[in-house]
C-alpha positions as CSV (number, residue, x, y, z in Angstrom):
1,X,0.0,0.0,0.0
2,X,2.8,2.5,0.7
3,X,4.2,1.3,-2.2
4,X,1.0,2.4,-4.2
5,X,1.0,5.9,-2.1
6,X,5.0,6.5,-2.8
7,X,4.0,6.5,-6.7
8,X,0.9,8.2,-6.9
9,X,2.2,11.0,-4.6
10,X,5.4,11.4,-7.2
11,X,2.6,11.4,-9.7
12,X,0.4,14.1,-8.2
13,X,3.2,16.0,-7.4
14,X,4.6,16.3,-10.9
15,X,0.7,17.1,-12.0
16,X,0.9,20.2,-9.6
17,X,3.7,21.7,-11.4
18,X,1.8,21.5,-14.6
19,X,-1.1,22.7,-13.1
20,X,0.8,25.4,-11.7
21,X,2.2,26.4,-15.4
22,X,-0.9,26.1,-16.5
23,X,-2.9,28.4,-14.0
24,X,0.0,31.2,-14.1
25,X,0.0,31.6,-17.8
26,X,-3.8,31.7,-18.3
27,X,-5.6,35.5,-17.6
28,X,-8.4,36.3,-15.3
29,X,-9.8,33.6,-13.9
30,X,-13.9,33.7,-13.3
31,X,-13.8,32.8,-9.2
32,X,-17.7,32.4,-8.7
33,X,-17.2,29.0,-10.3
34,X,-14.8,27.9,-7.8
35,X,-15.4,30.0,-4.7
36,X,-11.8,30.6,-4.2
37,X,-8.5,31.7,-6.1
38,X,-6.9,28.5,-8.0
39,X,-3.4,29.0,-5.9
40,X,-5.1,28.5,-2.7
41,X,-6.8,25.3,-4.0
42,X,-3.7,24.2,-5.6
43,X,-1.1,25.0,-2.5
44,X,-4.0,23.1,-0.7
45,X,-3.6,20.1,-2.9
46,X,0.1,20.0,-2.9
47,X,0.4,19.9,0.8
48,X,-2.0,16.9,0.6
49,X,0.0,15.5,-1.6
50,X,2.8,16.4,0.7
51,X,1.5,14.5,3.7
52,X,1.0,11.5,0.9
53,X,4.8,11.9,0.1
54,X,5.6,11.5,3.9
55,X,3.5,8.5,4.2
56,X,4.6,6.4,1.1
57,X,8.3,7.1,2.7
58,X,7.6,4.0,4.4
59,X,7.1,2.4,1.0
60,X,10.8,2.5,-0.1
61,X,12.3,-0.7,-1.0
62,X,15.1,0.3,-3.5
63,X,17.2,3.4,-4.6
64,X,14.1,4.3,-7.1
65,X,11.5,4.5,-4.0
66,X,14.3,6.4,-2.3
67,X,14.6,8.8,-5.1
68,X,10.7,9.0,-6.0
69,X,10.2,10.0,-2.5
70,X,12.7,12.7,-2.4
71,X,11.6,14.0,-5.4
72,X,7.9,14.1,-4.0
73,X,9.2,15.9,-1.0
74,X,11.4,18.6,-2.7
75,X,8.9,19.2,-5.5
76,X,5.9,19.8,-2.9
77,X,8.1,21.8,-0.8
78,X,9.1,23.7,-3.4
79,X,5.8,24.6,-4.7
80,X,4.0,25.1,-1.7
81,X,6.8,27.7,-0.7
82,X,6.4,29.6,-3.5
83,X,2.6,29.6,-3.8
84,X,2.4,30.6,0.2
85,X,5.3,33.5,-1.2
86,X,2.7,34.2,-4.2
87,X,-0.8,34.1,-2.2
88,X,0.7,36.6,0.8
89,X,2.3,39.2,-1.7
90,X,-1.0,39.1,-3.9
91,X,-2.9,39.8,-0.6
92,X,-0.9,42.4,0.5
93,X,-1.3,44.4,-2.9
94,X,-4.8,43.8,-3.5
């Protein structure tokens, strides 16, 4: 099962960064639909998958679980740190 988590975690975490590409370079964004801005929902998905990462950490067996887990961890680190950077300066000049 951690085995399972360890992958889909890597998985998810990779996704975010597209997702992140992919929110940044598109304009306005119509927030009645989704009730908040995008970065909040996504910094709220990557620290999920964050917690994931931490968990499937139990699921390494070899040097590519190891490095799949590392990898989660640095990119969901990574991103959250710069959406939290993103989401407080946008709030301070709105």
């Amino acid at each position: 099962m951690n085995k399972q988590l360890n992958i889909w975690s890597f998985i998810f975490s990779t996704s975010w960064i597209l997702l992140f590409l992919i929110i940044s370079s598109t304009g306005p964004v119509d927030y009645t639909i989704l009730g908040t801005h995008p970065f909040v929902l996504l910094l709220y998905l990557t620290l999920l998958t964050f917690v994931m990462g931490l968990t499937g950490m139990a699921g390494m067996e070899d040097w590519k679980g190891m490095a799949r887990s590392f990898s989660t961890i640095i990119l969901t680190l990574g991103l959250s740190a710069f959406l939290v950077i993103i989401i407080f300066f946008g709030n301070l000049l709105s």
